[in-house]
N, C-alpha and C positions, 0 to 999 in steps of 0.2 A: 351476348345472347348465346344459351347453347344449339350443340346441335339440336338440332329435329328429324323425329321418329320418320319414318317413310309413312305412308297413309294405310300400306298395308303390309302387318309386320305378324309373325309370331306370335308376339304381345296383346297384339291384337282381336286374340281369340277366332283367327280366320283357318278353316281349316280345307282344305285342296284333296281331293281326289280324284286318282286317273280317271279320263273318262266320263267323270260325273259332273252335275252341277258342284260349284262351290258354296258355302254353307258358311258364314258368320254368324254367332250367337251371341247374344245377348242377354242376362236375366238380372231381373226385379222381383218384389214382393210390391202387391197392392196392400191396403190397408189392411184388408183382414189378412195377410200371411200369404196369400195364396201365392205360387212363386207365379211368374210370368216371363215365358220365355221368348222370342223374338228372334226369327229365323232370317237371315238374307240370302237370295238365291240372287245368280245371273243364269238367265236362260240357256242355256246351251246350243239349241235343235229350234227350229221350226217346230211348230204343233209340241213340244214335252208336255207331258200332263201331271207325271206322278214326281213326287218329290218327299224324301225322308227329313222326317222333321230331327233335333236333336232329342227332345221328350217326346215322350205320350202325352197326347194331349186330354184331361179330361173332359168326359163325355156332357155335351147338355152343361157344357163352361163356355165363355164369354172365346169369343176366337174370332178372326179379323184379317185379311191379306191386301195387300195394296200391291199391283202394277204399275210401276214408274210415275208412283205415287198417287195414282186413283183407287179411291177404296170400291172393293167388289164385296158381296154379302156370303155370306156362311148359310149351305144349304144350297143357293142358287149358283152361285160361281164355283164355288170350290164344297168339296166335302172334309172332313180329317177322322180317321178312324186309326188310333193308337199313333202309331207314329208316321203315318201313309197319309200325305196331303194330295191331292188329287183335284186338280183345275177343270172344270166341266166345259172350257169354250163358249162359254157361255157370260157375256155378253161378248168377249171377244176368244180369239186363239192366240195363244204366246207364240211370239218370236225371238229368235238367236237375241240375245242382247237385251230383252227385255231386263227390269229391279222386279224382281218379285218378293216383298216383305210379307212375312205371317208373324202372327203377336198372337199367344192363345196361355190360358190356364195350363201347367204345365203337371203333370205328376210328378 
């Protein structure tokens, strides 16, 4: 058997910023082409709200975020304008350590 990869690796398309949330991406095409991109956050803070997505997201496209794997709605939970994701606290407030997944139509 060979070695094995670490879980998270370079390769892995994981990218690390001072200070910031961390950001894993992911992309697909749905059927008709559209690409679809897929953002992983770990919470940083108490209360965080805003979070840079890797695309713009476009506008009036299918878009979707899950909290440690519970799906929240687009419009009431979260909003997304351009590349600005923004959690409304609404039905809950993020915590340090929270999975915060978004999956949206990507430009």
């Amino acid at each position: 058997m060979g070695a094995r990869k670490p879980l998270f690796s370079r390769d892995s398309g994981i990218e690390f910023f001072h200070g910031e949330q961390c950001c894993v991406v992911s992309t697909c095409c749905d059927s008709d082409g559209n690409e679809i991109a897929t953002n992983y956050f770990i919470v940083q803070n108490n209360g965080d709200t805003d979070f840079t997505l890797s695309n713009p997201h476009v506008s009036g496209k299918f878009a979707v975020a899950f909290v440690n794997g519970v799906q929240y709605d687009f419009g009431t939970s979260f909003t997304i304008s351009g590349t600005n994701f923004v959690w409304q606290d609404d039905p809950i407030t993020l915590s340090a350590g929270n999975r915060l997944t978004v999956s949206f139509i990507a430009e």
